[in-house]
C-alpha positions as CSV (number, residue, x, y, z in Angstrom):
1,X,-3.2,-47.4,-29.8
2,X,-6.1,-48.3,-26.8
3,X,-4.6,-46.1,-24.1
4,X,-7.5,-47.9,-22.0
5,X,-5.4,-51.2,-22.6
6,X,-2.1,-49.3,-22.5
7,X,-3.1,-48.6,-18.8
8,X,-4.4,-51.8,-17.6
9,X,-1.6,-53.3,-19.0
10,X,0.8,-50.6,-17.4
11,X,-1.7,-51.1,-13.7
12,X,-1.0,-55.0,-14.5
13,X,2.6,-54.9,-14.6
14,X,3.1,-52.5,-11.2
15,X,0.6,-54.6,-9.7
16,X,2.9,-57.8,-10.4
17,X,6.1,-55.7,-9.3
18,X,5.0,-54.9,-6.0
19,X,5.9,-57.6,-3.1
20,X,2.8,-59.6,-1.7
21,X,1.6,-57.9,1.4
22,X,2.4,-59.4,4.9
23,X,-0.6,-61.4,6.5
24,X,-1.8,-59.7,9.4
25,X,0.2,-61.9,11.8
26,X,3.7,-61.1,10.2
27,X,2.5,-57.4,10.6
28,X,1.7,-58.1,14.2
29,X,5.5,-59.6,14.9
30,X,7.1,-57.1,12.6
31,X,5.1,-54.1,14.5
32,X,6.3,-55.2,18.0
33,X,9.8,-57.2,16.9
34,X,10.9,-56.7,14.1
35,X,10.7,-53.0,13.2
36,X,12.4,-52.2,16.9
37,X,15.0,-54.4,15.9
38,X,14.5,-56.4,18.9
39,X,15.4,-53.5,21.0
40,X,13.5,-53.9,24.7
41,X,12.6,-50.4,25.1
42,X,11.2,-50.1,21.4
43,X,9.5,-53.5,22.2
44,X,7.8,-52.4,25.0
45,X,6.3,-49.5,23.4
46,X,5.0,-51.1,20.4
47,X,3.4,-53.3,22.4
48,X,1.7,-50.6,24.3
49,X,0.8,-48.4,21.4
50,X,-0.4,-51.8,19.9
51,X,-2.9,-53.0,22.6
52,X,-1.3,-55.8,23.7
53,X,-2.2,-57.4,27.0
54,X,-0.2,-58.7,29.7
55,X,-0.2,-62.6,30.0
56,X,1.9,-65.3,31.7
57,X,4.0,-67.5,29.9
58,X,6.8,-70.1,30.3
59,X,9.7,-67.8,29.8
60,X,12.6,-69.1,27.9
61,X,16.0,-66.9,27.7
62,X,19.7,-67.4,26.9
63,X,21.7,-69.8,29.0
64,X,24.3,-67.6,30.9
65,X,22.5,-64.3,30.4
66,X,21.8,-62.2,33.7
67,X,18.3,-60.7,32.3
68,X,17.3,-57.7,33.4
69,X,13.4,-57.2,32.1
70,X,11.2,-59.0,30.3
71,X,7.4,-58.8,29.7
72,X,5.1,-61.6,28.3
73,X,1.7,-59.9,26.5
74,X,-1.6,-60.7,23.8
75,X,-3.3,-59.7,21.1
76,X,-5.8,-61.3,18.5
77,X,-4.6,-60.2,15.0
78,X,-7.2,-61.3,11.7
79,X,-7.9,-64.4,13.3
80,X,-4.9,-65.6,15.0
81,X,-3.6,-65.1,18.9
82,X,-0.7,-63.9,18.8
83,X,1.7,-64.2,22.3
84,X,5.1,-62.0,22.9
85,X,7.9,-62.7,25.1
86,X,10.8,-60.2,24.9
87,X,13.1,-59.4,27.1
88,X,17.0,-58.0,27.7
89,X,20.5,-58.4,29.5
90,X,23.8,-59.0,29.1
91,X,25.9,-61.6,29.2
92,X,29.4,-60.1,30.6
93,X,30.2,-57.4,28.5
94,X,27.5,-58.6,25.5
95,X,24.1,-56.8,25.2
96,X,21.5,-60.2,24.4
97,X,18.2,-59.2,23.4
98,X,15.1,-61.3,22.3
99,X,11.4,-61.3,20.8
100,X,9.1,-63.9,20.5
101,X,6.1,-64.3,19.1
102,X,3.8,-67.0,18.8
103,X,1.4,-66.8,16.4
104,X,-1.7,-69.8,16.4
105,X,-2.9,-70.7,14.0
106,X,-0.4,-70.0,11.5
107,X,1.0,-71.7,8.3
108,X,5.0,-72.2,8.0
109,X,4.7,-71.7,4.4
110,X,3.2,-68.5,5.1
111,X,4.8,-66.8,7.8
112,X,7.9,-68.1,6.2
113,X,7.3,-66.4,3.0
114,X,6.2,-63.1,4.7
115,X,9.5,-63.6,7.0
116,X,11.8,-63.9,3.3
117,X,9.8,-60.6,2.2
118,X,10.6,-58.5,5.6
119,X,14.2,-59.7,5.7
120,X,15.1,-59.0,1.9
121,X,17.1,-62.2,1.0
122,X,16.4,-66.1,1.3
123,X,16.9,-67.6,4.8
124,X,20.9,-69.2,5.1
125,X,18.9,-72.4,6.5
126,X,14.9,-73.5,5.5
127,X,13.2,-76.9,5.5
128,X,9.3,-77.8,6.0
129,X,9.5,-76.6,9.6
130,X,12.0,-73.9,9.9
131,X,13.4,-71.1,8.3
132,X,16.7,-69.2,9.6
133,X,18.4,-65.9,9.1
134,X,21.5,-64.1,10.1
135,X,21.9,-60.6,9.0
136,X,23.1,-57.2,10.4
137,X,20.9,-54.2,9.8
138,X,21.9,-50.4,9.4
139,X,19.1,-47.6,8.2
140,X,16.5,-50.5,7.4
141,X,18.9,-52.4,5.3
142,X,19.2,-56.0,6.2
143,X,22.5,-57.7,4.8
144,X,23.2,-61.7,5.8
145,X,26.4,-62.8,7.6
146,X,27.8,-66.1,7.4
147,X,29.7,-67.6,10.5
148,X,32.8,-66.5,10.0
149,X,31.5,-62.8,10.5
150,X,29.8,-63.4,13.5
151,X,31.9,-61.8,15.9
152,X,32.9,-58.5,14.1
153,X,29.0,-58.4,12.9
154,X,28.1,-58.2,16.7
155,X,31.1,-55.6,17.5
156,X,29.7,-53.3,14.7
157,X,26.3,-52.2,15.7
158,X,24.6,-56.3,16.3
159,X,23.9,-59.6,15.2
160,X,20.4,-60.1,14.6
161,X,19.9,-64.5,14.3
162,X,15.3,-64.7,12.9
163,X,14.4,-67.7,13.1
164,X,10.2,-68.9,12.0
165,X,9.9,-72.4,13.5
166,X,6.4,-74.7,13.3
167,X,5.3,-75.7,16.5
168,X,2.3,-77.7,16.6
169,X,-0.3,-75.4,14.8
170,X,1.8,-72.4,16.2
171,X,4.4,-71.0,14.2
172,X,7.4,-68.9,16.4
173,X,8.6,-66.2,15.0
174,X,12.1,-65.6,16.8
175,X,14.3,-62.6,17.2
176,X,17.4,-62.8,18.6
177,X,20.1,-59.6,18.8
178,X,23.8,-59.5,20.3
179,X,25.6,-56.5,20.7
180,X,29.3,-56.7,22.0
């Protein structure tokens, strides 16, 4: 037997095994957002650690919530600008919290695919221009919740709704939590 071909062969097939690594972008959002699990505190200091500047922009937030911080920054990640708006509140006795990040330029197909390869499991909803998920997460472990779950997902530790949207030559990487 050619061990020298037994362990190319053997390199070959771990190679093949291992998921495709994130593009820079998706590590960007996933660094700031999505390993804080949209939590405003964790946000905040990601984006700190991660040299992200303050910026303006148009803030968008939750009909009905009373928000109580929010913060807007920029960074340029392997090519691309990439903007974050996160913020946090409640909306009577339900904790809302959200981060956003635009990344230009971007490709859907892409971010998409690196989005299906962070979450662990297909989006519930996907066409050309948009991908959704809805999943609750404990130790890492993200598991997807259909509709009818909704409520006692929120009650038992959050609701996460990810959402990667095309916009123009910007694609949106959207994290939304609900805690209740």
């Amino acid at each position: 037997m050619n061990l020298r071909l037994g362990a190319a062969a053997a390199a070959a097939f771990i190679v093949a095994a291992l998921p495709a690594a994130a593009s820079p972008a998706f590590d960007g959002f996933r660094g700031v957002c999505g390993d804080s699990d949209a939590d405003f505190a964790a946000v905040k200091a990601a984006a700190d650690a991660g040299h992200w500047v303050a910026t303006e922009v148009q803030p968008s937030t939750m009909e009905g919530v009373e928000v109580s911080e929010s913060l807007a920054r920029t960074v340029a990640v392997g090519g691309a600008k990439l903007t974050v708006f996160a913020w946090h509140g409640t909306k009577g006795a339900v904790q809302v919290s959200a981060c956003t990040v635009r990344v230009s330029p971007a490709k859907q197909a892409d971010m998409a695919a690196d989005a299906k390869g962070w979450v662990g499991f297909a989006p519930q909803a996907a066409d050309a221009a948009k991908a959704s998920w809805q999943f609750t997460e404990t130790a890492g472990a993200r598991k997807p919740v259909q509709k009818s779950d909704f409520t006692a997902a929120a009650a038992a530790g959050g609701l996460n709704f990810f959402t990667v949207k095309a916009d123009g030559p910007e694609i949106i990487l959207d994290l939304l939590k609900i805690k209740s």
